[in-house]
N, CA, C and O of each residue as an XYZ file, in Angstrom:
372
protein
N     104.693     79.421     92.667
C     104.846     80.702     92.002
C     104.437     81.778     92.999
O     103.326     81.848     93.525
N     105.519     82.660     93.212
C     104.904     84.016     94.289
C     105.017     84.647     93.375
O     105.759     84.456     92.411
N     103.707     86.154     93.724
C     104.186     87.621     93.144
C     103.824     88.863     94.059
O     102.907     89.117     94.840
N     104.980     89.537     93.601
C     104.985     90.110     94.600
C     104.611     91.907     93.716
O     104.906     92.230     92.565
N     104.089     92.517     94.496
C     103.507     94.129     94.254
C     104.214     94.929     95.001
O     104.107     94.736     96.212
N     104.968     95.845     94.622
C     106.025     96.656     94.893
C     104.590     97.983     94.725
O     103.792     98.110     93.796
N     104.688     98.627     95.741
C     103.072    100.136     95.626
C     104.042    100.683     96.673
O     104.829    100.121     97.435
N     103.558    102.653     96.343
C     103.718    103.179     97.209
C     102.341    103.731     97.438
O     101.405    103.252     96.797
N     102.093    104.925     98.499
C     100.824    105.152     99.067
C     100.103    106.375     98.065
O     100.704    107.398     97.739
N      98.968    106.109     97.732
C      98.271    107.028     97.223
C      98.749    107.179     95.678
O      99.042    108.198     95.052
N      98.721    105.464     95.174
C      99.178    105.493     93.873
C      98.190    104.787     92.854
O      98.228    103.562     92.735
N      97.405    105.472     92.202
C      96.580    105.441     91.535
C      96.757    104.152     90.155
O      95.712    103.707     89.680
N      97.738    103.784     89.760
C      98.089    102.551     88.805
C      98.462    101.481     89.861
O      98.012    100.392     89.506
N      98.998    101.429     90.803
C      98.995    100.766     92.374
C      98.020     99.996     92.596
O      97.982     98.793     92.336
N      96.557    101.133     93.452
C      95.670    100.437     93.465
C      94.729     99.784     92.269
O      93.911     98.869     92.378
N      95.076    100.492     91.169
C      94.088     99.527     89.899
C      94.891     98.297     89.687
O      94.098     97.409     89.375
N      96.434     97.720     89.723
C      96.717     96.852     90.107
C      96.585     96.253     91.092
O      97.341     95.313     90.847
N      96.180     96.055     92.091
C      96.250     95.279     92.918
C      94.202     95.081     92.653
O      93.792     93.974     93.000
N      93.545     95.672     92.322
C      92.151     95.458     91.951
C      92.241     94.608     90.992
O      91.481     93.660     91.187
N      92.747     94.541     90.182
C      92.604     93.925     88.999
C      93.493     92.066     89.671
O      93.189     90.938     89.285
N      94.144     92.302     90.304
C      94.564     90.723     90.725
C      93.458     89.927     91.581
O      93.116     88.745     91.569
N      92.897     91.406     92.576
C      91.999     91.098     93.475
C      90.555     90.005     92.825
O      90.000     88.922     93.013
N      90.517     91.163     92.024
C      89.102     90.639     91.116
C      89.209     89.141     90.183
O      88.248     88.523     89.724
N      90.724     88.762     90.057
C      91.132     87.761     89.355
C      91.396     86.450     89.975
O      91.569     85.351     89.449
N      91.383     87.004     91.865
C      91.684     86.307     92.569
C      93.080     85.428     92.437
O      93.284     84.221     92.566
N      93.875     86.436     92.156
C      95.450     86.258     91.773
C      96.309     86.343     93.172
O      96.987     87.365     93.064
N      96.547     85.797     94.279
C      97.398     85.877     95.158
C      98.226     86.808     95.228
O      98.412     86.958     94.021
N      99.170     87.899     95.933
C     100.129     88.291     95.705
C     100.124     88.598     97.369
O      99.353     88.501     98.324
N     101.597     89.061     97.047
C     102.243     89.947     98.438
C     103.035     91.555     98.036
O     103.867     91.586     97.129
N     102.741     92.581     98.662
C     102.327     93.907     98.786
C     103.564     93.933     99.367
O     103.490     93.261    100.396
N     105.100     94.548     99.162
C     105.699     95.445     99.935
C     105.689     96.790     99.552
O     105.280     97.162     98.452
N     106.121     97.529    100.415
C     106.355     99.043     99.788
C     107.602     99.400     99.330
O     108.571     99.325    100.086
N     107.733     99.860     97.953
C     108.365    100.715     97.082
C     109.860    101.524     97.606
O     110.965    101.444     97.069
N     109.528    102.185     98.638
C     110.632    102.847     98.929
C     111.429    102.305    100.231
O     112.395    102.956    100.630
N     111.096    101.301    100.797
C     112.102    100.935    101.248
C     112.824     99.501    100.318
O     113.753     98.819    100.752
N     112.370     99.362     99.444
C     113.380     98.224     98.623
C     113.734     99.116     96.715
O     114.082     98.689     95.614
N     113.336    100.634     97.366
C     113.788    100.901     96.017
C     115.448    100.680     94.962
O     115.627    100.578     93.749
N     116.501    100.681     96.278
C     117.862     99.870     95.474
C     117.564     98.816     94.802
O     118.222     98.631     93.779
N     116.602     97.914     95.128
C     116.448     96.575     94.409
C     115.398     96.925     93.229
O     115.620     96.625     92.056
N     114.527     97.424     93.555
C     113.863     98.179     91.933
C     114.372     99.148     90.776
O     113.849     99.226     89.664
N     115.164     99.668     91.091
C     116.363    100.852     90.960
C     117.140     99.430     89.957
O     117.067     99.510     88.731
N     117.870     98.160     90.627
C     118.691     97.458     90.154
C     117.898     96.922     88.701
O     118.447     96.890     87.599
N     116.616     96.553     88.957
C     115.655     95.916     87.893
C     115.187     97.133     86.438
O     114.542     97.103     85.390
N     116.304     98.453     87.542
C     116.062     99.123     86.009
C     114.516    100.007     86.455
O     114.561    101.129     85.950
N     113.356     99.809     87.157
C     112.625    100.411     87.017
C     112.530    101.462     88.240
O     113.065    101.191     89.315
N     111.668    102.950     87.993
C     111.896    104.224     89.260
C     110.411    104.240     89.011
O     109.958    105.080     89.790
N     109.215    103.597     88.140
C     108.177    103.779     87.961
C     107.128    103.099     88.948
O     107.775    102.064     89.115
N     106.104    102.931     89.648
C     105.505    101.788     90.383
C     103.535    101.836     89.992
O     103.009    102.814     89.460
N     102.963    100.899     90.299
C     103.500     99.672     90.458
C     104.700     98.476     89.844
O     104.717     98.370     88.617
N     105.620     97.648     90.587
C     106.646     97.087     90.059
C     105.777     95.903     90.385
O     105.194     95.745     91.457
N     105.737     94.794     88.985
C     105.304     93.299     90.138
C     105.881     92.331     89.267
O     106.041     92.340     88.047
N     106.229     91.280     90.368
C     107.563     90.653     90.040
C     106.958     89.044     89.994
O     106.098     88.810     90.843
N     107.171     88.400     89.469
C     106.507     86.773     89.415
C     108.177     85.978     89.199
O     109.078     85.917     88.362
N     107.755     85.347     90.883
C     108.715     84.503     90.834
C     108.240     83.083     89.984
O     107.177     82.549     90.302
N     109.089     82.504     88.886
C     108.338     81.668     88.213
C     108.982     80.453     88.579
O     108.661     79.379     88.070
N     110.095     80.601     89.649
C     111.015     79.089     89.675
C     112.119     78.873     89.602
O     112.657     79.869     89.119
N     113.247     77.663     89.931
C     114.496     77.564     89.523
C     115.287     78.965     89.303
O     116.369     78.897     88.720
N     114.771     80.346     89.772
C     115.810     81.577     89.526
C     114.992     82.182     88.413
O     115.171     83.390     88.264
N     114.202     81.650     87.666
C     113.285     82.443     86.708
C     112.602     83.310     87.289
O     112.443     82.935     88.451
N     111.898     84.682     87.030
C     111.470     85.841     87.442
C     110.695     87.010     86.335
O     111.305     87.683     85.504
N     109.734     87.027     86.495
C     109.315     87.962     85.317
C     108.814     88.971     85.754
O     108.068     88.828     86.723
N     109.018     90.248     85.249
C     108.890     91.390     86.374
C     108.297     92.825     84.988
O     108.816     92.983     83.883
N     107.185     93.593     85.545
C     107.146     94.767     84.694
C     106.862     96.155     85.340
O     107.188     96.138     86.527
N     106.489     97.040     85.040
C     106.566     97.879     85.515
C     104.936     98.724     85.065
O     104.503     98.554     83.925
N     104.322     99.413     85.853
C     102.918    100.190     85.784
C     101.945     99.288     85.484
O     102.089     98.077     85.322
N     100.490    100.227     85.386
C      99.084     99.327     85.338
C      99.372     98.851     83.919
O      99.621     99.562     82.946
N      99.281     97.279     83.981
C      99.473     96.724     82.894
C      97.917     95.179     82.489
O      98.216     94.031     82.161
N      96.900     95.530     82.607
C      95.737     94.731     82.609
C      96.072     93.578     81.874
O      95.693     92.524     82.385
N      96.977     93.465     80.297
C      96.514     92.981     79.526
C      98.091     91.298     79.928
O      98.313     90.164     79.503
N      98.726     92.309     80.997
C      99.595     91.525     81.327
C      99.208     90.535     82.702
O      99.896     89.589     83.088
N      98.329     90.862     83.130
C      97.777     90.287     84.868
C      97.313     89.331     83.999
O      97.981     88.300     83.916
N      95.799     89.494     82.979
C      95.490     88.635     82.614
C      96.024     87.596     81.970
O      95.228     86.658     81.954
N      96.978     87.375     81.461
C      97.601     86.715     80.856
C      98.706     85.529     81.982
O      99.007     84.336     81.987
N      98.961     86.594     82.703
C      98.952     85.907     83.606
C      98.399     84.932     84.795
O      99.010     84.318     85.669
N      96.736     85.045     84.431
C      95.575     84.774     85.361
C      95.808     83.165     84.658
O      95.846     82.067     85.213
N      95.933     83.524     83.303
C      95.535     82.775     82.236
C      96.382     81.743     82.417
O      95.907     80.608     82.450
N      97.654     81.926     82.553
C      98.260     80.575     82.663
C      98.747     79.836     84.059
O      99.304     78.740     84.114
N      98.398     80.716     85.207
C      98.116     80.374     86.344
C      97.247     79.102     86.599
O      97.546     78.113     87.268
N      95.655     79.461     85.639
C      94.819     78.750     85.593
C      95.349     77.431     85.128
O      95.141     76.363     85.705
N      96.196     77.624     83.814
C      96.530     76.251     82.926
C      97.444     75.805     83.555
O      97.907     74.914     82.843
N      98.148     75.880     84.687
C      99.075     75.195     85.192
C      98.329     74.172     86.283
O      98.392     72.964     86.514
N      97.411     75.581     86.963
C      96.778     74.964     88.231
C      96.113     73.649     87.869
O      96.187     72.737     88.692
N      95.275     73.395     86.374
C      94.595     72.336     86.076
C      95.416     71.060     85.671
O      95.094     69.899     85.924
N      96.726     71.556     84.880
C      97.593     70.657     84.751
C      98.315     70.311     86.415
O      99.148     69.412     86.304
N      98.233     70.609     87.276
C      98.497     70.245     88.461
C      99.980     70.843     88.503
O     100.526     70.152     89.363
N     100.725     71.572     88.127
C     102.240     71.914     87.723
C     102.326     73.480     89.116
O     103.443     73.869     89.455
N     101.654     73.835     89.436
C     101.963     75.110     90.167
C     100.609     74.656     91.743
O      99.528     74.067     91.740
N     101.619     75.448     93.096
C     100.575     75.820     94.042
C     100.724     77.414     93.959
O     101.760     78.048     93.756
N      99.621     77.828     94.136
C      99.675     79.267     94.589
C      99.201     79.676     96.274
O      98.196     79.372     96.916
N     100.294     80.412     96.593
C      99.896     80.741     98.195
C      99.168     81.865     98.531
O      99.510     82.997     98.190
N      98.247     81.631     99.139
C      96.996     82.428     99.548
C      97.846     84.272     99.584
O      99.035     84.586     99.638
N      96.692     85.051     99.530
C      97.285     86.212     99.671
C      98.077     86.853    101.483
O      97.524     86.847    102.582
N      99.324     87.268    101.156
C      99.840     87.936    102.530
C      99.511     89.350    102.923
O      99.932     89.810    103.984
């Protein structure tokens, strides 16, 4: 499972996302916003942070702004996979 954080600079829901993974010790990878904005633009969203969870086989779950109640939930089943042995997660890039 990758995820990836779409931030631009000096973005205040940005960095409380990427704190909030930090603190969760949630892996991700950081590109910037405006040079892949056609592809965020395509997903429908002009808002950022964008973060995108590749979940597999072409599956993808993706939202848009500081969303806490969604990281965690996501922490959450990160965890239940990791114990069921079903997911690796790759260190942060």
């Amino acid at each position: 499972m990758q995820i990836t954080i779409y931030t631009k600079p000096k973005c205040q829901p940005c960095r409380l996302t990427k704190m909030k993974f930090d603190s969760l010790g949630i892996p991700y990878e950081e590109l910037p916003a405006l040079e892949h904005s056609d592809y965020l633009q395509s997903l429908g969203y002009s808002a950022v942070p964008v973060i995108e969870v590749d979940l597999g086989e072409g599956a993808t779950a993706h939202w848009a702004n500081y969303r806490p109640t969604f990281i965690e939930q996501l922490h959450a089943t990160l965890a239940d996979k990791m114990v069921a042995g079903k997911v690796s997660v790759p260190g942060n890039v």
